[in-house]
Every structure is written in structure tokens, then in C-alpha cells.
N, C-alpha and C positions, 0 to 999 in steps of 0.2 A: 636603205640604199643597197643597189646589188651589185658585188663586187666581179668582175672580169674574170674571167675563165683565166687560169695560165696555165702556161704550158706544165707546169710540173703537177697541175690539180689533174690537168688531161692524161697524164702518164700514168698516175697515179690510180686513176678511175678505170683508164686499161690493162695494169697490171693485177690490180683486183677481179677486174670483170674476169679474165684469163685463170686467174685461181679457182676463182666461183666455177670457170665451165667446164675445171678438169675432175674439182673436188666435189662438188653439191652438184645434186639431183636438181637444182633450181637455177637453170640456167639463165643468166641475165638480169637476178634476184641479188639482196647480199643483203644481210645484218648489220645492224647498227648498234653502238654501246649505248643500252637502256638509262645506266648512271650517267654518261657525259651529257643526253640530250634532256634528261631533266634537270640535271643541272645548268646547262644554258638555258632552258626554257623558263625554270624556278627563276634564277637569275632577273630576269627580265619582268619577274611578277604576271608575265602569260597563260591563260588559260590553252586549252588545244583549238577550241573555236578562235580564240584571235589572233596565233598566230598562223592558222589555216587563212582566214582576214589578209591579214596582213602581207602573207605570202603572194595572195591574190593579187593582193595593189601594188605589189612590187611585182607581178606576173611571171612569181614563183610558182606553178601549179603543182599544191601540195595539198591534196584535202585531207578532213577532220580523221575519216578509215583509215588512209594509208601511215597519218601521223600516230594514231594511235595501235598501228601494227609495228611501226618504228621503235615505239616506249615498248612495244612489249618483249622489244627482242624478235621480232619475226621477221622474214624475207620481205625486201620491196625491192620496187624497182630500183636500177642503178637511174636513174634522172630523181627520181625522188630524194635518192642520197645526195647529188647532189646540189638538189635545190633547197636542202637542208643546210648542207654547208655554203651556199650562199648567203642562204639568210643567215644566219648564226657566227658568218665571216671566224668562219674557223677552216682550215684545211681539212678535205673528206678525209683523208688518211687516218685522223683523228679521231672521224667518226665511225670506219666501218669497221667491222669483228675479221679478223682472218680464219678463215675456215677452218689452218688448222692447227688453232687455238680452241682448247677446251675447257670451255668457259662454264661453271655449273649454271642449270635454267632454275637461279632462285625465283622467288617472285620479286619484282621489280621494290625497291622501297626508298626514299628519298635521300636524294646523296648527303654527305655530310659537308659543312662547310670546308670548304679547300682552304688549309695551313699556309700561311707564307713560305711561298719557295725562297731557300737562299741558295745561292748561287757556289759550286764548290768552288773550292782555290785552284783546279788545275782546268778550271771552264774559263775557255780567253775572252771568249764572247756571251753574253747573255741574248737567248731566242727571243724575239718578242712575241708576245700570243695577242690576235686577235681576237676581240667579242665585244660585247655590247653592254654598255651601263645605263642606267637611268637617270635620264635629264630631267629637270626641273624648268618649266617655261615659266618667266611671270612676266606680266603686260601689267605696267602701274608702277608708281612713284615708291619707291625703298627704301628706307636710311638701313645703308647696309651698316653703317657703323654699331648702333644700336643693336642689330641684328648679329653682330659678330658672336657674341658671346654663346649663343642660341646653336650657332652654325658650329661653331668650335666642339660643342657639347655633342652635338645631331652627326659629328661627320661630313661638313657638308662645304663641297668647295665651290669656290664661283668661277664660273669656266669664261663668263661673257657678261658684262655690264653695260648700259646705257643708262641715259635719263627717265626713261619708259620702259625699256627693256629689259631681261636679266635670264643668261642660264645660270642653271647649276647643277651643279654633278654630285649626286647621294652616294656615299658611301662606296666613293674610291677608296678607298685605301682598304677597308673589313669587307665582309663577306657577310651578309641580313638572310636569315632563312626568309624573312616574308617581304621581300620588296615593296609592296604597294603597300602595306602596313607600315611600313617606314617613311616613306614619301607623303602617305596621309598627316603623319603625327608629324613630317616638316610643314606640311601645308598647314595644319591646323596652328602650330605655333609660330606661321610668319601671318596667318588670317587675325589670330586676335589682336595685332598691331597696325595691320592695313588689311581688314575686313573687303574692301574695293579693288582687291587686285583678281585678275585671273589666270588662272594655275592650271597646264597643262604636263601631263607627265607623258615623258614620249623616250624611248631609247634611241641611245647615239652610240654611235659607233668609237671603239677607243682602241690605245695599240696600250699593253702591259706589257713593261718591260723586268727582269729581277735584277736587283741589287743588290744592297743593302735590306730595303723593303721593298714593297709594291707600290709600283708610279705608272700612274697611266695617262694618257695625253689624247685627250676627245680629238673629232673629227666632227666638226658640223660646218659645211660648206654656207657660205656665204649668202647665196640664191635659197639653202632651204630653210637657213635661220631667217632671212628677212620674210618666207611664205608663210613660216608659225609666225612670227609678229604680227606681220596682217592679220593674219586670222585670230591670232589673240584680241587685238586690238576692236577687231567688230563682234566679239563675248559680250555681255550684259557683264556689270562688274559682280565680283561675286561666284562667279562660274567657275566651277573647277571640273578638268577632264580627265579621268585617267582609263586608257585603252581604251577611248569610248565609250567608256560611261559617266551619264553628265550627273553632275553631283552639285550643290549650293555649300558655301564656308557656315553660312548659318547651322549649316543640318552637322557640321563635323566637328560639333561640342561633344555629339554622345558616346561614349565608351564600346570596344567590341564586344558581343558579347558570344558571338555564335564561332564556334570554331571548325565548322565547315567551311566558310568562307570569312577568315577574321581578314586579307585584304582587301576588305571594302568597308566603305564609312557608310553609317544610313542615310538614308534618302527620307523623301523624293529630293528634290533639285529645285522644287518651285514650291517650297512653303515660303510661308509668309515674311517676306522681309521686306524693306524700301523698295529691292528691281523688283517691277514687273515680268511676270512670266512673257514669253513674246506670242503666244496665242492662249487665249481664255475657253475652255470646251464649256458652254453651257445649251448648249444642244439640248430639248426639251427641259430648260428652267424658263419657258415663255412667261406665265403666270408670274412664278416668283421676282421676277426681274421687272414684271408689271405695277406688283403690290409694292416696291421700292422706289417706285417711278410717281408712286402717290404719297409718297414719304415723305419724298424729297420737292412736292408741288406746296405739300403740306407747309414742309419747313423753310420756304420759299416768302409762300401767304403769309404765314400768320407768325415764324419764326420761333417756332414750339419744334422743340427735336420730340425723339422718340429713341428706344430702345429695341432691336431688333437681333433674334437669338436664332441662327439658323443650327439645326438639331439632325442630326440621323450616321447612321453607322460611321465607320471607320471605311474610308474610298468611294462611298456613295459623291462626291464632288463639294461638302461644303468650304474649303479651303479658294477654290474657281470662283465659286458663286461669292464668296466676299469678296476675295477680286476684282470679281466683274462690278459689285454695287461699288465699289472705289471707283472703280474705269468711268462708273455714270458720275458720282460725284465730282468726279474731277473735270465732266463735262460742262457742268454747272458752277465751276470754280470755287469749289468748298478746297480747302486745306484738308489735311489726312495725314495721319496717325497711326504706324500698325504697330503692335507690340502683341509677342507672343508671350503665352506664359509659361516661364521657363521657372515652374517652381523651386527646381533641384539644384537648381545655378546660384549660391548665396555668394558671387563673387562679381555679380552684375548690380547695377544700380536699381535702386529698387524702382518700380515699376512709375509709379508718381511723377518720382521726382526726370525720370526716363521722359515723362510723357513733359512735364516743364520744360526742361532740355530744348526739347526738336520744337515745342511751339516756340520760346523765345531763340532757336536760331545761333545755342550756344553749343562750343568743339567742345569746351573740358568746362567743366565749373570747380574753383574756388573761391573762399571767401569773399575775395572782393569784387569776384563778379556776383556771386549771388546776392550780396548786401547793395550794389548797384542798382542790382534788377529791383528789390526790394525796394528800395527808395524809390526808384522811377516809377513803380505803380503803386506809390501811396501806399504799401500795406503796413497795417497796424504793428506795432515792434509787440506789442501782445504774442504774435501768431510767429515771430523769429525762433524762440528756440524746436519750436515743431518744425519748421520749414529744415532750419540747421539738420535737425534730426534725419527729417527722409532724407536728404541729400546726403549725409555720413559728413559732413563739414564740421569738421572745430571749432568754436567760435572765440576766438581771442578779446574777451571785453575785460578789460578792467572794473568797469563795472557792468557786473549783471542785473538785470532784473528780472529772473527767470528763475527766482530762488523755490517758486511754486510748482514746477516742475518735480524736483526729485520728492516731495510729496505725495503727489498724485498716484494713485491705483492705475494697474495698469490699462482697467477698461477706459478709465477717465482721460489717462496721454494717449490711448489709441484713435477714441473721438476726438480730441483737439486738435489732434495728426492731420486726423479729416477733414476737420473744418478748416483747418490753414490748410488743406490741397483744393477745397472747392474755394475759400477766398483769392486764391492764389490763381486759381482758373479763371476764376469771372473775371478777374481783372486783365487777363491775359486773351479772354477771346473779347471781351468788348461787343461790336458789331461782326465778328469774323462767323463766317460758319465751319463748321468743323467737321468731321466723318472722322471717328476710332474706330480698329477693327482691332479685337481681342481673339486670339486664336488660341482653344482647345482649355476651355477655362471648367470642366468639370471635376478637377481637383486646383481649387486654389487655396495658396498655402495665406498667411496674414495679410502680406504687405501687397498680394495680388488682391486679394477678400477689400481690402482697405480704399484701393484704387478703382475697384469695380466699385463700390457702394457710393463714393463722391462722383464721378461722373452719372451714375445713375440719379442722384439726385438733382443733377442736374439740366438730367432733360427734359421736364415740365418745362422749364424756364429760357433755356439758354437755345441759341440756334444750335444744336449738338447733337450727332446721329452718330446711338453706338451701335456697337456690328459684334456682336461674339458668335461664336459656335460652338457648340459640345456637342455628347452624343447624347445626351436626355434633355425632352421639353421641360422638366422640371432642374429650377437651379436654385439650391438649398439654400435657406438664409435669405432670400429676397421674392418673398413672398407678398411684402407691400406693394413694391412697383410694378409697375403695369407693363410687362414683358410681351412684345409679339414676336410669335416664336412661328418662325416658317422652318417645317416639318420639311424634308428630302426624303424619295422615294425612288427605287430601280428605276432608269429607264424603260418603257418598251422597247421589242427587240427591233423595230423600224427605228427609233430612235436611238438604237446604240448601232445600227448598222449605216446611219445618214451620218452618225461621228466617224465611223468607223472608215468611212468609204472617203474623207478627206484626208485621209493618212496613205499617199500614194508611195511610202515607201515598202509596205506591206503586199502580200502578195494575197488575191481572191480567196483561196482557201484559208491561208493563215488568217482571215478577216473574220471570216463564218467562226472559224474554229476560238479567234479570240470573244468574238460576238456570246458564243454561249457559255465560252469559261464567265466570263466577268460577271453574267448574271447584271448586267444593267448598272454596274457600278463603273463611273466613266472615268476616275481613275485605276481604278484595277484597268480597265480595257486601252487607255491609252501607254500602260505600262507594257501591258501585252504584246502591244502591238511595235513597238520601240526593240523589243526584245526576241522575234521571230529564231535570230540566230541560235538563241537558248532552244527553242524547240519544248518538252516538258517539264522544265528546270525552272522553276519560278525565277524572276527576275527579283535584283538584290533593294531594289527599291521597295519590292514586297515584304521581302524576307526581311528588313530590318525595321518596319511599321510592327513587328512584333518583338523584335531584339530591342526596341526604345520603351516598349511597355512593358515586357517581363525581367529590365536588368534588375531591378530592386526587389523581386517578387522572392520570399523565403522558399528554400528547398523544399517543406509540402505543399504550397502554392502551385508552384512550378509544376511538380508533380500530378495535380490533381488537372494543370490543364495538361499535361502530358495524356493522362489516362483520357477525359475528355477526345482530346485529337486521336486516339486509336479505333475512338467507337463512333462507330454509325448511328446506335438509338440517343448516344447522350445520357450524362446520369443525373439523377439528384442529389441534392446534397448530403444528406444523411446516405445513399447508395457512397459517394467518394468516401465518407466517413469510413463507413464498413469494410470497404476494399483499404484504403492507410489502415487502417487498426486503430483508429484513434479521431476525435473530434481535431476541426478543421478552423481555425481561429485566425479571425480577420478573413471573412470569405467575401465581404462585403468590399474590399481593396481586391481581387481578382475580379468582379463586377463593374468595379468602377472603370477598369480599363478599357471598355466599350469594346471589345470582340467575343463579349456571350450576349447571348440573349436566351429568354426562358419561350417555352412549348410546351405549357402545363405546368407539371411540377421540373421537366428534365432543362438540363440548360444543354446549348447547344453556340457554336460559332456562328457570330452573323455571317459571315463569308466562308464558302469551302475555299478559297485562295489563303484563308489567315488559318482554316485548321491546315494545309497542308503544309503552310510555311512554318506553324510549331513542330507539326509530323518530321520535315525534311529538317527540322533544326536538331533532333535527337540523334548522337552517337547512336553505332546502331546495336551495342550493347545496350542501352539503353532502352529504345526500341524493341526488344526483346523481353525484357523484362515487366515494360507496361503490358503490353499484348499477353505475358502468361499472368500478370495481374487481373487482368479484364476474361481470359479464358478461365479460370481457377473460381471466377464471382462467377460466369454465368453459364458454366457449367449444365447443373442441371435446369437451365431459363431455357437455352435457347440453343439447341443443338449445332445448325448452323453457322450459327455468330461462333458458337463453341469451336466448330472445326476450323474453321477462317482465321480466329484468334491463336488458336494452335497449332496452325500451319506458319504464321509469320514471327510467332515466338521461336519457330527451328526444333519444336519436339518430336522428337522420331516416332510418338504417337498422332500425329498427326495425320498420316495415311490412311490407316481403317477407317478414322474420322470422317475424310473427306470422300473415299469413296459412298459408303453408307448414305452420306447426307446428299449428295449427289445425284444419289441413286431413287430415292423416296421423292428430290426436286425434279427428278426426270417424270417419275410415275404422275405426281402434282399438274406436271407441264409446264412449270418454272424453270424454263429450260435457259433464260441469261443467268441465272444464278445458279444452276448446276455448272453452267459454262465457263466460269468466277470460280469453281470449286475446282473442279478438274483442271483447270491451268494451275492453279493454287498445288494440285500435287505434281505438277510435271519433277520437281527439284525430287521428291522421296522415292520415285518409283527406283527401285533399284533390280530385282528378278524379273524375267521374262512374263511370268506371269498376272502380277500385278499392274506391267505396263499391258497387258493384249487387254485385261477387262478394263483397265483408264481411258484408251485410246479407242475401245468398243464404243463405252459410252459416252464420249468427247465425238465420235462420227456420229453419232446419234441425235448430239445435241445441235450438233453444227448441221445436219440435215434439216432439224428442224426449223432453226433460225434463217434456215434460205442461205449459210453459208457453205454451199456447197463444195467450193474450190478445195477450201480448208478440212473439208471433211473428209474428201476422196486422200490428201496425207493422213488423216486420220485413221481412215479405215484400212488403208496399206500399211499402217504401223502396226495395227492389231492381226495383222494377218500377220506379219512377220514373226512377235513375239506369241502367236497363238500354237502349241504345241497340244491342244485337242481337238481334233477333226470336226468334231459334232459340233464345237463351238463358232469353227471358221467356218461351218456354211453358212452362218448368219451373218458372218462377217462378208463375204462374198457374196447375198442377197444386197446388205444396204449399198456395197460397194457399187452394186449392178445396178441400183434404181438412181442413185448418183449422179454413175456416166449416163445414165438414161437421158436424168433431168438438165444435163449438160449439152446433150444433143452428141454424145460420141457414142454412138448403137454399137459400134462394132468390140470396140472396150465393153459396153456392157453386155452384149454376149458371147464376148470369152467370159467375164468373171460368173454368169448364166452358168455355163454350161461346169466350170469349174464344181459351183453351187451343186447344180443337178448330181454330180458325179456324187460328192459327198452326203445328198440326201439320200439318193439309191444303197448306199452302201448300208448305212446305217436304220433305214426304213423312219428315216423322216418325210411320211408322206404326207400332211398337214401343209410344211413349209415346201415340201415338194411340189404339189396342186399349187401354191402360190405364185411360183419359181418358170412354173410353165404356163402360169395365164401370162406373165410378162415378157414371158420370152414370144409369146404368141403377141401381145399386142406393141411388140418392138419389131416383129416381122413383119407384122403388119403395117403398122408406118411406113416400112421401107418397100412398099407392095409386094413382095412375098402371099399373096391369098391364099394359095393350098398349103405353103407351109405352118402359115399361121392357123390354118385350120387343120389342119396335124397334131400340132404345140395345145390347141385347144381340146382336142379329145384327149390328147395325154394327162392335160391336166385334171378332167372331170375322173378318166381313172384311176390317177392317181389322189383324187379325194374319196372316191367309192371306197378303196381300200381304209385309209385314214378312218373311216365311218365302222367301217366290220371291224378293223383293228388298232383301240383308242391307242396311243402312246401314252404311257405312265407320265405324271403328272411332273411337268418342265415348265418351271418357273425361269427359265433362260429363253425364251421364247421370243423376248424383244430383245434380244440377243447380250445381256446380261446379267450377272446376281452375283456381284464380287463375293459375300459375304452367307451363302444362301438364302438370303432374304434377313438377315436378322444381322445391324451392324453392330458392333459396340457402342455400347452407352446411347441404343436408342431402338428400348423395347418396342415402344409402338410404331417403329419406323416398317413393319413385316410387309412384303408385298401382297397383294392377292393371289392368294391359289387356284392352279387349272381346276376347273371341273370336270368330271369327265361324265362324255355324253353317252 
């Protein structure tokens, strides 16, 4: 909400502007406090993109540059200040620096939680401060009473209740460095009691007054609480929204792990639970979706299920595609089943008895319901204390008959298990047909291992279509039954561009540009493409598809995919070996997490989206550390990778490196990875000298690649730091052929004639003959004939010369040789030597 100009904000904003334009060189400009506006913005669990967003839709015009010259303490406009302090409903006064105030320019660093103020004894009145807390939306039935304890504990007040409705206010009273990290772990512990509710985190507006303690008193207008309830109300249940990022309660079991971004919970939003996603992308799964389509004719006719294992990387789409085989099933009116395997959860009911539950239609099971069910379909009291078992029921008998139980071996009660879970199923579907869908079952621990092997037995026989997915065709331990396994495979790029192009909130180039990141994988690309605002920043639905698979992973694990995500060729295992100093045990569990795959002997990530999200996951202390691990192994391998490696580890030896190797890709004509080299040293160049030969042969490179724009600063930067004549006429030939290739003739002969002056001087007549065949066929272009034909006989006498009198042997002749041809740590890198004629 945006709060009214008053008159004392306006006074306010003109008695500052009036300082600014007696005191600062910045007339109409003013500084903002870097501490206060992160801490409102921290406050709020805001990144600088949402609340640039946000500012928008309140038609606050504050974009993401100016906010981020604001955090850094720099001049902006007075309208930006404030449209700051509109949003942030704080008075500008508050916000802006007085000029003359001398304020030290530390670096900016995260404010510290604000102490409760008390109020002193001779203050009559307490100020109250405006700003903004975060609201809690639920849409869904509550026992708030139940919940109290929860809430008591969490900080958490209820500001507005209904039958359906409900705010509440996090953490009025204390001060949370991670907002959205708090608000998850409320949402998460009102999800595992009303799983069906949806949860929208949104700030409201509050007045803080000081007392005794801090009390603050929301503001949520009438009209905008009833417009979130609407809009809660038509959420799929389950949906949880915070600043716009759509999230699922199922996915916000998993723990943080990444401390870049620890207020977010991982994603995606549409794994597998009871709601249906509300569009299914299976855009080029024709075939697969056809071979399901004869499954289900199959188990129709003849009443014989089958087992069906859909297989392939991590975001290739199989999570959609069982979706979508549900969607047809449900066409056909089979019932349906989805149970994830949630190995690591030994706090859920086990999976079996999970799947009895939802077929017989039962909220909670006790005793005497399960012994009801038990009776009503006949089963054998033989098969009672196994059933008791999976379900965790006690069974109160006075007399037992199950004294042959605690005898039994434990392989012997784990088949008996099994056989009361398939007795128990047959009897329970009857004539019914069924569809289970098992998701990500390539580590199943027992009582998953148990549940998978009874349903599989049972679909020779019974109307029952199972559905799992992993990422290997092959799934260990069930080698007898007859698994068809449909294999997933990238997109085509016409096929990830016909997905792509039904995503109209996306803009044409951000489409292309998502199109060739994802590499055909259509949830990576629909992630992509949701998340435009991000720009190069992976989206956090990515980033925690790897934060769910390395939280349990041991510090050399972790490590060794560390090292992995730094390098481009990939190692092998005995290479990690070498580089830890030590054998690498349990390598086979980093494998199983399905984001390597092998390329010979080296392993390698199925997706560059999942190395970059380990890469972006690393402190960048850290990051430093793999990189001089990986530069120190390959050293003498690969000089290249060597200066690359020891450019992003930060060693001040990294310069000779880069140039030399640069230098030998230029002579090669590997001129993108010279071009990859020389950005790489832009941070070390530090003397005049070192920059003119960087930026020499960066115009050189950039000539070649047809980037000429870039080149011509290039070649102006070498001429600026070039302090030897004879070096800059070379510098002022490429500059000249350039402007040529740009079509501005007259730029390119001044920088001509510049050139000629300094070849005369010095009796570079070689490069001089060249200098004037171009300046002749520049005049000629511009019809100039007799001067061009002037330019032309100058230039043959000046090669005559060149001819009677050779110039000593100048290996700078393409107008570089940072190191005279010979760089460190890379004897064979020597250029060729002039001959002389």
C-alpha cells in the first residue's frame, strides 16, 4: 500500500534537497542510510528484484540499479528516495544522510538485530514507527487451539481468524535475521497437521509503538484481506507462496542446506502428491504416452496389469510424464495411488500400510479400525500380527496367537510382512483397477524395498498398473519381474521451443535464451522460463534439486563433487583420489544420486544447470580452494585449464599465466578461448604496461571474432596504457582497419595517418607499405582516384625500402609478445621467428 505524501514528508524532502544543492557537487541527488535500508528490506525477507517488483505494482518507479546504488551508499535521485520511503512507510528523513555528516564509506554489511527500545522516564510520549511485518495467509480449516502451543513456541500471533480464513503476524514482538526462513519453518509446522491448506506470505503494514516492550498493531484493510482470500481460495490445496515463489508443503520436509540462499525451501511445487499440477508439459512424450495408451487397452481386455519404470536424468520430465499416465488413467476410471519415496522420513507410516489407508478410505487407523477392516474382508488371523506390524498398531489380545512370531528370523517376518501386504491387497481391490505411481525409487531403503516387491507380484494377476521412476533402467533386486522401462530423452530444440512458446509470460529472447540453457530438459526450461526476473542466477527450484541430494553426502563426497563442478574435462575416480590425498569410500552413494554420469573413464554432470548450481552453492572461500586444487593437479596436463584454474583461485601468479597462454590460442587461432583468457585477467592487470599488451591482444581477438564494436575500446585502451611508440603503431593500424570495417573512413584515417607518423619515425617500413595500401584503398572507396593513387606509389616505395633494408627480427609484428615469446611454465608455447629475407 502507498502511503500519502504529507505535508511534513514534503518539507522534509525540500529542506534536504536545499542542503544537497548548497553542499554536494550532486545537485538534486542525496544519500541514503546503507544500514537502515537493509534493514527494512532484510526485515521483509526481500530480495532487490522483488522489491524493484513490488515497487512496480504499487507504481513506485524504483528499479533494481538505482536500488542497488541506494544499498551502497551512493547518490540518487530525490523521487527515488522517496519512493523508498513510501514503500518501506517509514519517513524519508529517516532515510537520507545529511551531507554534513561524516559518515565513514565502510563496506556495506548486514545490520544487527535492533534491541528493544525502552522508552526513558522523562519521554511523555512514545513515537510510533512505521514499517512493515510479515503476514501469514491461510485459506483452510485450522484448530487454532491445537496449534496454540506451536504458535506460542514459533512467536506467532493471530491478527485475523475465520472459518476458512486466517492472518497471522510472525514474529511481532523479536527481530529474525532470516524472515522467509522463519515463516517456512511456521508453514512447515502448521503443513504437517493440515497438509491441505494454502499459505501465502505477504507483508502488511504495522504501527510500533515503545513501552514497556514492543507492540505493534497491523493494518490490513478490509477490501485487500477479502482479495488474498479470493485468491487463496482458487490455489490448488497444498500451494504455498512466498514473494512469488510457488512452492508445494510436500517438498518443505527437507532441511536447508545451502547458505546462499537458506530462505527458501526446495522445490519444485509440483512433485508428486494427491493435487494435480494445473498443466502437465509433455510436449514431444507422443510415443511414450502411446505405449501407455496399450497398457491400459491391455489391462482393460484381459485384466492383467503390468509394471512400467520410467527412467532418465534428473529434469529430463519424468515426474509430468507419470502425471500425465495418471491423467489417462483417470480417464478410464482406474483409482490411483501416488506415494513418494521418502526414504529418510522414519516418522511417516510405512509405505504398505500408506497405500491400505488411501485404498480403504481410512483419516487415521487404530486398532479397532484396522481389526474391523480385517474382519470385513475375511482375512486369515494367521496374517494379523504382520498387518499390526506395518501399520505400528499395538495389539491388545489377551490371548495371542502369534507366539511364532518373535521366533522367526528376520528374513522369514519380513516375507510374511509381504505376504499379509499382498493378501491384504487382493482382497481390497477385488474387481477395482488401480494405477500406483512410485516416485524416485533408486535408493529404496526396507519397508520401500518390501512395498515395491508385493505390488510387483502382483501384476501378472491383478487389474494393477505400477508407474515408478528413477534414473537407471536397471533396478536392483528385481531382476525376475518383467519391468518395461520407457527410457526419456532431451527434447529437440523445435520441441523445447513449441513448450517454450506456450509460456506467454516470457519474453522472445528470454525464450531462445532459455531454449538452449535447458538443453531439452523441460523442467529445467519451464523453471527458466518462470524465473526471467532472475536473469543468470539460477532459479531456487534448481538449486535445491541439489541441496535435497547432497544434504547427507560426507564432507569428501561433497568435496570431490566440488572439485568435479570446477572442471570442464571431468575426472576419474582414482584422478579425485590423487587430488584428496586419499581413497574415496562409498563412491558408489555419490553415483546413485543421479547428477553424474560417465564419458569413458571421467564422470561428468548430466546437466550443466546441476554443475552450476553445486558451483553457485560454494562459499567462495571455498571456491578458491577447489580451483587451486584442480590448478596444482593439472599443472603440468594442461596449461590452459592451468591458467583458467589459477586465475579464479585469486593467485597473483595468475597473470604471466594468462597472458602466455592467450597468446600461443591467438597464434593457434582459438581466438573464443583466448577471449575466455584475457577477460579472465582483466581483475590482475595492475601497471600500465601489462594492461596495453592485455587489451592489444583482446582487440585482436575481438577483430577476429567479428566483434568489432568491442574491439575499437579495446584497442583505445592499449593505446592509452601503451608508453612505446613502436608498439602503438600497431596499435593504430588494427584500430584503423576497425573503423574501416565499421564504415567510419574518416576515424580510420586519422588513426592512418597517426600510424604512418610513427612508422616514418622509427623506419618501420614493412608495416608502413601496409598502412598505405589502406589508406589508398580507404580513399578509394570514398572516390579520391588520384589520391589513392598517390597512397599507392607511396606504399610500393615504401616496401622497396623495407626490401634493401630488412628490420631486425620483431616478433611483435602482430602487434604482441607480452613475454618475448617465451611465457612461464610453458616452454613449447615459443612463437615463430621472422626470417629474414
Amino acid at each position: 500500500m502507498i502511503r500519502e505524501n504529507t505535508d511534513q514528508q514534503s518539507s522534509a524532502l525540500n529542506v534536504v534537497k536545499d542542503n544537497n544543492m548548497r553542499q554536494s557537487c550532486r545537485p538534486g541527488r542525496v544519500r541514503l542510510h546503507r544500514n537502515r535500508l537493509l534493514e527494512l528490506r532484510q526485515g521483509l525477507g526481500l530480495s532487490q528484484e522483488q522489491v524493484a517488483d513490488e515497487c512496480q505494482q504499487q507504481r513506485l518507479y524504483v528499479s533494481v540499479s538505482s536500488l542497488k546504488r541506494a544499498e551502497l551508499q551512493r547518490y540518487v535521485l530525490l523521487r527515488t528516495a522517496n519512493n523508498l520511503s513510501r514503500f518501506y512507510n517509514v519517513p524519508v528523513e529517516e532515510l537520507i544522510v545529511a551531507e554534513d555528516a561524516s559518515e565513514p564509506e565502510t563496506p556495506a554489511s548486514p545490520p544487527e538485530a535492533p534491541a528493544v527500545v525502552q522508552r526513558e522516564s522523562n519521554d511523555p510520549v512514545a513515537t510510533p514507527i512505521h514499517r512493515k511485518v510479515l503476514g501469514l495467509c491461510l485459506a483452510g480449516e485450522l484448530d487454532l487451539r491445537s496449534l496454540a502451543p506451536m504458535m506460542d513456541e514459533l512467536d506467532v500471533a493471530v491478527h485475523y481468524s475465520s472459518s476458512s480464513f486466517h492472518v497471522l503476524l510472525l514474529g511481532a514482538a523479536n527481530a529474525h535475521q532470516k524472515p522467509t526462513a522463519y515463516a517456512m519453518r511456521v508453514i512447515r509446522a502448521i503443513a504437517r497437521r493440515h497438509p491441505d491448506i494454502v499459505a501465502l506470505v505477504k507483508p502488511i503494514q504495522a504501527e510500533f509503538s515503545h513501552h514497556d516492550a514492543l507492540h505493534c498493531q497491523a493494518r490490513l484493510p478490509m477490501s485487500e484481506r477479502l482479495g488474498i482470500e479470493r485468491f487463496a481460495k482458487q490455489q490448488l490445496p497444498g500451494v504455498v507462496l512466498v514473494h512469488s515463489e510457488l512452492f508445494h508443503c510436500s517438498r518443505l520436509e527437507y532441511s536447508f542446506v545451502y547458505k546462499s540462499n537458506p530462505a527458501y525451501a526446495p522445490g519444485p511445487w509440483y512433485a508428486l502428491t494427491e493435487s494435480m499440477p494445473p498443466v502437465l508439459h509433455t510436449i514431444g512424450r507422443e510415443q511414450e504416452r502411446a505405449y501407455f495408451q496399450s497398457l491400459l487397452i491391455q489391462l482393460k481386455a484381459e485384466g492383467e496389469g503390468a509394471w512400467c519404470n520410467i527412467s532418465g536424468v534428473a529434469g529430463i520430465g519424468k515426474t509430468h510424464l507419470a502425471l500425465a499416465f495418471v491423467e489417462e488413467a483417470a480417464k478410464q476410471n482406474l483409482s490411483r495411488v501416488i506415494l513418494r519415496n521418502t526414504c529418510d522420513d522414519k516418522s511417516k507410516l510405512h509405505p504398505g500400510a500408506e497405500l491400505i489407508r488411501r485404498l480403504a478410505n481410512l483419516q487415521e487407523v487404530d486398532e479397532n479400525k484396522l481389526l474391523n477392516l480385517l474382519v470385513n474382508f475375511c482375512i486369515d488371523s494367521h496374517w494379523y500380527p504382520f498387518i499390526y506390524h506395518l501399520f505400528g498398531v499395538k495389539r491388545n489380545d489377551p490371548h495371542p496367537n502369534d507366539w511364532m512370531v518373535a521366533s522367526m528370523s528376520p528374513y522369514l517376518f519380513q516375507k510374511s510382512c509381504q505376504q499379509a501386504l499382498e493378501t491384504l491387497l487382493i482382497a481390497l481391490l477385488g474387481q477395482r483397477e488401480l494405477i500406483v505411481v512410485i516416485e524416485e525409487i533408486h535408493q529404496l531403503d526396507e519397508d520401500m524395498r518390501l512395498t515395491l516387491e508385493a505390488l510387483a507380484n502382483l501384476t501378472p494377476y491383478c487389474p494393477l498398473l505400477l508407474i515408478t521412476s528413477s534414473y537407471s533402467d536397471f533396478i536392483a533386486g528385481f531382476d525376475q519381474h518383467d519391468v518395461k522401462t520407457i527410457r526419456l530423452f532431451p527434447l529437440t530444440q523445435p520441441q523445447a521451443r513449441e513448450l517454450a512458446h506456450g509460456h506467454g509470460a516470457a519474453s522472445e529472447e528470454w525464450r531462445e535464451h532459455c531454449v538452449l540453457k535447458a538443453q531439452g530438459h523441460p523442467s529445467f526450461l519451464i523453471d527458466l522460463l518462470n524465473h526471467e526476473h532472475l536473469g543468470d542466477e539460477l532459479p531456487f527450484s534448481i538449486t535445491n534439486i541439489i541441496a535435497a541430494k547432497t544434504e547427507r553426502l560426507s564432507a569428501r563426497l561433497k568435496c570431490a563433487l566440488e572439485l568435479i563442478s570446477v572442471s570442464q574435462d571431468g575426472f576419474t575416480q582414482p584422478q579425485l583420489e590423487e587430488l584428496m590425498g586419499g581413497p574415496l569410500e562409498r563412491f558408489a552413494t555419490l553415483l546413485s544420486l543421479g547428477v553424474l554420469h560417465p564419458h569413458g573413464e571421467r564422470w561428468f554432470f548430466t546437466h550443466n544447470l546441476l554443475r552450476e548450481a553445486v558451483y553457485q552453492s560454494m562459499p567462495e572461500k571455498v571456491r578458491r580452494e577447489r580451483h587451486a586444487m584442480a590448478a596444482e593437479w593439472i599443472r603440468e596436463r594442461d596449461p590452459v585449464q592451468y591458467a583458467i584454474h589459477l586465475a579464479k583461485s585469486g593467485s597473483d601468479q595468475a597473470l604471466p599465466e594468462l597472458l602466455a597462454a592467450a597468446e600461443r590460442l591467438i597464434q593457434d587461432q582459438h581466438f573464443k578461448q583466448a577471449k575466455q583468457l584475457l577477460l579472465l585477467a582483466e581483475p590482475f592487470l595492475r601497471d600500465a604496461k601489462c594492461k596495453c599488451k592485455a587489451y592489444r591482444m583482446l582487440a585482436l581477438t575481438l577483430k577476429s571474432l567479428g566483434e568489432t564494436d568491442k574491439g575499437v575500446k579495446a584497442a583505445l585502451s592499449a593505446i592509452d596504457h601503451c608508453s612505446d611508440e613502436r608498439d602503438a603503431s600497431y596499435d593504430w593500424r588494427i584500430l584503423a582497419e576497425m573503423y574501416y570495417q565499421l564504415g567510419r573512413t574518416e576515424d580510420a584515417l586519422h588513426a592512418l595517418n597517426c600510424a604512418e607518423i610513427l612508422t616514418e619515425r622509427y623506419h618501420q617500413h614493412e608495416l608502413g607499405a601496409r598502412l598505405y595500401e589502406l589508406h589508398s584503398e580507404i580513399l578509394l572507396s570514398k572516390g579520391h582516384v588520384v589520391a589513392s593513387q598517390e597512397y599507392r606509389k607511396i606504399a610500393m616505395k615504401t616496401a622497396m625500402k623495407s626490401d634493401h633494408c630488412p628490420p631486425k627480427c620483431d616478433i611483435r609484428q602482430e602487434g604482441f609478445s607480452p613475454y618475448g615469446g617465451l611465457g612461464p611454465n610453458m616452454p613449447n608455447f615459443a612463437p615463430q621467428t621472422c626470417m629474414n629475407k
